[in-house]
Structure formats: C-alpha cells, structure tokens
C-alpha positions in Angstrom: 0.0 0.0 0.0 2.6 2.4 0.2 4.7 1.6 -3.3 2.7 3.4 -5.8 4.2 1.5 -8.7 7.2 -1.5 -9.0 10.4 -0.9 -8.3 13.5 -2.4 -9.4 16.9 -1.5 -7.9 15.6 0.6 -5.3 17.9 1.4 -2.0 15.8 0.8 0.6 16.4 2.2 4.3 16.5 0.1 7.4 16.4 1.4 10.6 18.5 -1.1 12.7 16.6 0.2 16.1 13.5 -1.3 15.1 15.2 -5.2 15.2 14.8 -5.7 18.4 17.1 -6.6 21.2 17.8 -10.7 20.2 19.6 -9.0 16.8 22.0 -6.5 18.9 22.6 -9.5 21.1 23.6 -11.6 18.2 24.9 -10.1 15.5 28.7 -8.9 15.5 29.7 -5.6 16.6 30.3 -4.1 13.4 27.8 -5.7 11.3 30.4 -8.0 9.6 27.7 -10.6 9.8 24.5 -9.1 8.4 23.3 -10.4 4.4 20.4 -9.4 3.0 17.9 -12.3 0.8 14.8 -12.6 -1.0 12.2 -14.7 0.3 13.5 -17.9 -1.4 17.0 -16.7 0.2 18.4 -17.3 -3.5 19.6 -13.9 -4.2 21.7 -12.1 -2.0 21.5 -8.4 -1.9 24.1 -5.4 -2.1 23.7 -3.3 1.2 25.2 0.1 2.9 26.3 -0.4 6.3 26.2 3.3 7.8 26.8 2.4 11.4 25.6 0.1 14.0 26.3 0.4 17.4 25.6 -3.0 19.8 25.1 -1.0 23.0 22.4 1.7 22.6 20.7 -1.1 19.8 21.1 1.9 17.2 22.4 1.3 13.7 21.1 1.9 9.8 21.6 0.7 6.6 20.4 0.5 2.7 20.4 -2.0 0.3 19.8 -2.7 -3.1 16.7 -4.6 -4.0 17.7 -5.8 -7.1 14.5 -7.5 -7.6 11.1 -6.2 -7.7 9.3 -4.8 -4.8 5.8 -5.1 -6.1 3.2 -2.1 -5.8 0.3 -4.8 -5.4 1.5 -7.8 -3.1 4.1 -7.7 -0.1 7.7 -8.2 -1.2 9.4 -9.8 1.5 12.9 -9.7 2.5 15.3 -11.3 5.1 18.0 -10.3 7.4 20.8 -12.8 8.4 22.9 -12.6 11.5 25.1 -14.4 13.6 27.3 -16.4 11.5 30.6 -15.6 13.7 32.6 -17.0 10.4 31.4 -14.4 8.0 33.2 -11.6 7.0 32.1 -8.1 5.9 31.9 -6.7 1.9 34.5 -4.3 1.2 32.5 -0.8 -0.6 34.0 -2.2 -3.9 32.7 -5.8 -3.8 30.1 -7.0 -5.8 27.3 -6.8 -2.8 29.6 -4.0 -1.0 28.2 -0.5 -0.3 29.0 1.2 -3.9 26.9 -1.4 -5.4 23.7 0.3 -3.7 24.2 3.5 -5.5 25.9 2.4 -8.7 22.6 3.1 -10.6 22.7 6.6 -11.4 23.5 8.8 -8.5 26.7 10.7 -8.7 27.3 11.3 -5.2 25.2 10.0 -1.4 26.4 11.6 2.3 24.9 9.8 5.0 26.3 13.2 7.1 27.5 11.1 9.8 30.6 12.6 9.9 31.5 15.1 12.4 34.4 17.5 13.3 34.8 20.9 15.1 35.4 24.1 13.5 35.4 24.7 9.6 37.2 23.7 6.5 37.7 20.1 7.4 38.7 18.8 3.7 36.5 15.5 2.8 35.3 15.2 5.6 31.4 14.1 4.5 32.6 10.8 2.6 30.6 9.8 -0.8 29.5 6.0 -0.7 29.4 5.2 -4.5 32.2 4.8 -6.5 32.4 8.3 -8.1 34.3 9.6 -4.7 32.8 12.9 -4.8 33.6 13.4 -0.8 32.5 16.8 0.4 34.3 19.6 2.3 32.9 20.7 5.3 32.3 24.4 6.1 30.3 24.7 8.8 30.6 25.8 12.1 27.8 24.0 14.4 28.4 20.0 14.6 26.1 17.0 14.0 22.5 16.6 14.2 19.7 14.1 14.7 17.8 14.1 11.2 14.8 12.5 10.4 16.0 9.4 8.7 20.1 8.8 10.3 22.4 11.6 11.1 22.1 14.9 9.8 24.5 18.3 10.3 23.2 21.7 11.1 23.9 24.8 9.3 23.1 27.8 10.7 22.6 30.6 7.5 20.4 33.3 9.9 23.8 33.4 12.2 26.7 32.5 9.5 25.7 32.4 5.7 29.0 31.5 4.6 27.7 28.3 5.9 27.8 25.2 3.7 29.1 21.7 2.6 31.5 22.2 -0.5 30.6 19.5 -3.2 33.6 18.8 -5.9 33.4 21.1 -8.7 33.8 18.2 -10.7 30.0 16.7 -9.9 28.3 18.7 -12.5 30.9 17.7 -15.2 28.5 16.8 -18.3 25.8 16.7 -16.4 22.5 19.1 -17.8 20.1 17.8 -15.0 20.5 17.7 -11.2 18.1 16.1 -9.0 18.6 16.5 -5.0 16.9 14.3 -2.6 16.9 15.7 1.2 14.9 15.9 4.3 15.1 19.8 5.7 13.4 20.7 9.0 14.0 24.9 9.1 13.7 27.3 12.4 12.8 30.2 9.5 10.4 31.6 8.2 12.0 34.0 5.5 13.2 33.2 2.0 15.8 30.8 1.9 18.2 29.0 -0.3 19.4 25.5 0.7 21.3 24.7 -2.7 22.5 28.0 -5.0 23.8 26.2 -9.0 
C-alpha cells in the first residue's frame, strides 16, 4: 500500500533500532555478519552499512533490492545474522556499499561525519564509487535528522555556511536532482542549494 508503482533497484532504508534486542545481542559488533535475501533466500542483496552500534541497539543501513518490490502484493525480505565466520563486503565488492548506489547517483552523504570548526577537507565521505567526498564548512556540529544523522547549518547566524561539493560533480551533467529531508527554524526566504 505504500509503493505506488514497482520498483526495481531501489535502496531501501533500514532502521536497525527497530530489530529488536535478540539481533543487537547476536549479531557482530560491526555488522560484519549481516546479508540481505529474498524470500526464497536465492539472491543475495548489495547493502550500505552506515553504522551500527551494539550498546544503545542503534544502527542503519540501505540496500539494493535488485528484484522487484511489487506495488500490489508484499515483497518480502530477510536479514541474516550471527554467522561468527562471516566476514564483511568491502565498498567495492560485488554486494559491497558502492553497489547500492551504482545506478545513477553521482554522489550519497549519510552526514555522519562530524568534526569541530570549519574547513575540514572531505570530511562528509561519498558512498558510491564516483568519490565525490565533500568539504565541510560549517561551524555547528552534527545533528539528529529525520532518517540517520544529519548536520546543522546555521545561515540566519553565518551564511557562509555550507558543505562544498567537488566542482567536478556537475561535469557533463544538464540535470541535477537533489533528494533531502530539511526541518528549518525560519520563516523567510531561503536557499538550501545555490547552482
């Protein structure tokens, strides 16, 4: 009911949190552990570890469903854990984290990143394979967003305010889309990307 037509190759978001207890207790620390299946568990999924984080039970990640996810019947996937001989997906491995955006997006930030003070070089990393890692220049740290981590930038007190894409991101490109969530304190005319 909520997929208003099929998709194929759609990241799809997981919000760790809402596993439950029995996966933080058994899966390994740093998520070397986790695959992702179909229902028949035949095809193995690429996925995004962001973070994961055993004590608070907090964690997120996104994977590829490669397969359809039907707009008229439940699609149904499964989460493995626990296999203490399994070892993670490096980002460039065939079911690695690049794979999850390798289908036309030129750059994804997860903005989990954080450092003090301004012109940290890179800091906000780009998880597919183009590398397109952004500078940061902002002065107030991390924030809580609506879906993972989020950073805060405060125009109304500083608007030289702002993460620095690569110059290089628009190369041969005519058409831009952005995808964000944005939660604003003001009410006045604002610009949250200038071109």
């Amino acid at each position: 009911s909520q997929v208003g037509d099929d998709l194929t190759n759609f990241p799809v978001y997981v919000d760790l949190s809402d596993l439950g207890s029995t996966f933080f207790t058994e899966v390994a620390s740093d998520g070397s552990d986790i695959r992702i299946t179909d229902e028949l568990a035949t095809t193995e999924f690429a996925y995004d570890l962001v973070d994961i984080d055993t004590g608070p039970e907090t964690g997120q990640l996104h994977f590829l469903a490669s397969t359809t996810i039907s707009s008229t019947t439940d699609t149904t996937f499964y989460l493995y854990f626990g296999n203490e001989g399994a070892t993670a997906y490096g980002p460039t491995d065939p079911l690695g984290s690049q794979a999850v955006w390798a289908n036309d997006y030129l750059a994804v930030y997860h903005l989990e990143e954080d450092a003090a003070g301004r012109s940290n070089a890179n800091l906000y990393q780009d998880s597919t394979s183009n590398g397109y890692d952004a500078d940061d220049e902002l002065n107030s740290t991390g924030k809580a967003g609506l879906i993972g981590d989020g950073q805060q930038i405060n125009a109304q007190g500083d608007p030289n305010e702002y993460m620095l894409l690569p110059s290089d991101i628009v190369t041969g490109e005519t058409q831009l889309y952005f995808s964000y969530w944005l939660n604003s304190t003001e009410t006045n005319d604002q610009a949250l990307i200038n071109g």
